[in-house]
C-alpha positions in Angstrom: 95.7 130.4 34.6 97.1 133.7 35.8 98.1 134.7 39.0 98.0 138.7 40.2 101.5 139.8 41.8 101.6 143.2 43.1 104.9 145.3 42.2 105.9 148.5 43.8 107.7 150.7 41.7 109.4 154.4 42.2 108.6 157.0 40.8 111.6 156.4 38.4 111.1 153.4 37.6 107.3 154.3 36.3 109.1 157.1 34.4 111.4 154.7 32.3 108.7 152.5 32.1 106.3 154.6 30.2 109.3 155.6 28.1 109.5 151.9 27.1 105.9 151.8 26.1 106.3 155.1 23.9 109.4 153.2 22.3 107.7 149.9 21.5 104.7 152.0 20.5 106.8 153.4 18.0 108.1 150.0 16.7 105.0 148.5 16.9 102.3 150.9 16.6 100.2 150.4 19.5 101.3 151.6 22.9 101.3 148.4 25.2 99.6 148.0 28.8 102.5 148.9 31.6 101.4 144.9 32.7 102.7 143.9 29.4 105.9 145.4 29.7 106.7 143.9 33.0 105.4 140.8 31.7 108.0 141.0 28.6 110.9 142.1 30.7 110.2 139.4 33.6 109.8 136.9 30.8 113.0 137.7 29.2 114.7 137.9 32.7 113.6 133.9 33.5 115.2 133.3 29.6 118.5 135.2 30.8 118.8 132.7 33.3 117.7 129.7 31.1 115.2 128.8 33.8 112.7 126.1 32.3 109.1 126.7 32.5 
């Protein structure tokens, strides 16, 4: 099951977040959703803090 949680970002932060994209893009080949990227970076945030899922 997923849940929707709405993020506001600045216009900054949407800047070095489409920057990410074109970087994995180029590691990966394919240019990832911007809802992907949150995910990975929220997801490695909880690991950071060795919270348990």
């Amino acid at each position: 099951m997923k849940t929707q949680v709405n993020v506001r970002l600045t216009d900054q932060d949407v800047k070095d977040l489409d920057a990410v994209r074109m970087k994995i893009a180029q590691e990966e080949g394919s240019i990832p959703t911007r809802s992907d990227v949150v995910r990975r970076a929220l997801d490695e945030l909880i690991k950071s803090y060795k919270i348990e899922k």
